[in-house]
C-alpha positions in Angstrom: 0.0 0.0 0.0 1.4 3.3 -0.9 0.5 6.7 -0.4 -1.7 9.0 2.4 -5.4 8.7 2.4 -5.2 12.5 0.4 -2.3 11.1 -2.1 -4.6 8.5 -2.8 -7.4 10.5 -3.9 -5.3 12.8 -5.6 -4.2 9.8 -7.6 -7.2 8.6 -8.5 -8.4 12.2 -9.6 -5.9 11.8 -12.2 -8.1 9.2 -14.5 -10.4 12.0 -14.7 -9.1 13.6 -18.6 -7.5 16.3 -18.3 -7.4 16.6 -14.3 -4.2 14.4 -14.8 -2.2 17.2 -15.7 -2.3 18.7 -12.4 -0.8 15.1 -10.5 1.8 15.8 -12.9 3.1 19.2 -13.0 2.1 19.4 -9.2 2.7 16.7 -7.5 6.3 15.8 -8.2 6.8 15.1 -5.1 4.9 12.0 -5.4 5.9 8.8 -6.9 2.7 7.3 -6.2 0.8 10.1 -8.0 3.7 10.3 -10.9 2.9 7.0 -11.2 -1.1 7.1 -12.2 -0.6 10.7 -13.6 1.4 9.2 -16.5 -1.2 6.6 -16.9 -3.9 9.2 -17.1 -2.0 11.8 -19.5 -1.7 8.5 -21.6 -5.3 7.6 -21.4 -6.2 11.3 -22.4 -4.1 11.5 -25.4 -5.9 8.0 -26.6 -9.6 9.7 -25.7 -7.9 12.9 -27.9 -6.9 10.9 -30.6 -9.6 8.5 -30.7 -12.1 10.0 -33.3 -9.5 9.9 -35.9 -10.3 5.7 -36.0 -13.9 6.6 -37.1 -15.5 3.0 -36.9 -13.2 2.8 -33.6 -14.1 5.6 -31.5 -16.8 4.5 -29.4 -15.0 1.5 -28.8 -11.8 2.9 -27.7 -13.6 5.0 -25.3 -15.2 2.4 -23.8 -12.1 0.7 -23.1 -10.6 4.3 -22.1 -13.4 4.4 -19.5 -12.9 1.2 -18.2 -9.1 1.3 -17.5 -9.7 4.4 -16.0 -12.2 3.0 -13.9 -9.8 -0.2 -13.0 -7.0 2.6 -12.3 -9.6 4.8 -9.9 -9.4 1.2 -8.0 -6.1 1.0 -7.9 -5.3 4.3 -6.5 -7.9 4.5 -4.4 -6.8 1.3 -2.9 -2.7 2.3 -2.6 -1.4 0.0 -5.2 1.0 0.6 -7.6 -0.8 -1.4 -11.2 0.4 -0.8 -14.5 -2.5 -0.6 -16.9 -2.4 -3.1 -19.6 -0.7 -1.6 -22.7 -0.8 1.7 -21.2 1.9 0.8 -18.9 4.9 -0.7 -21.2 4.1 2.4 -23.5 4.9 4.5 -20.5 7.8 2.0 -20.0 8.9 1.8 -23.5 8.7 5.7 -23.8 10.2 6.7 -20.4 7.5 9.0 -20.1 
C-alpha cells in the first residue's frame, strides 16, 4: 500500500481527462501520484486521438473508460498497477 489517504485520492483524480495534468506538473513530489498521472496523461491522449479511427471511437472509449475506472481502484486502494498496454508504453517511452 502506498500513499496517504489525500495522495490517494489525488491519484485517483488523475483518471479523470485532463485533471491528470495537475498530479503531474504538481505533484512531483509523489511517486505514487507520478505514477497514475502518466497513466492518465496517456489515457487522455488515446480519448484525444480517438475520433480519428472513425469506426473505432466508441470502442476505444469504452475501453478508455474502463481502464480508467480499474485505475480509480487502484489508487484508491494504494497499489501501484500498471494498466495493460498503457503501462509498457509509459515503460517503453520513459514517459
Amino acid at each position: 500500500m502506498a500513499g496517504s489517504e489525500n495522495d490517494r485520492y489525488t491519484a485517483a483524480l488523475c483518471y479523470v481527462w485532463i485533471v491528470c495534468l495537475y498530479g503531474l506538473l504538481f505533484r512531483k513530489n509523489s511517486s505514487f501520484i507520478q505514477f497514475h498521472a502518466k497513466q492518465g496523461v496517456v489515457l487522455f491522449i488515446i480519448e484525444i486521438l480517438s475520433p480519428i479511427f472513425l469506426f473505432f471511437a466508441p470502442l476505444v472509449i469504452i475501453l478508455c473508460v474502463i481502464l480508467s475506472i480499474l485505475g480509480i481502484r487502484a489508487a484508491l486502494a494504494g497499489k501501484y498497477w500498471s494498466l495493460p498496454f498503457i503501462g509498457d508504453v509509459i515503460k517503453k517511452t520513459g514517459i
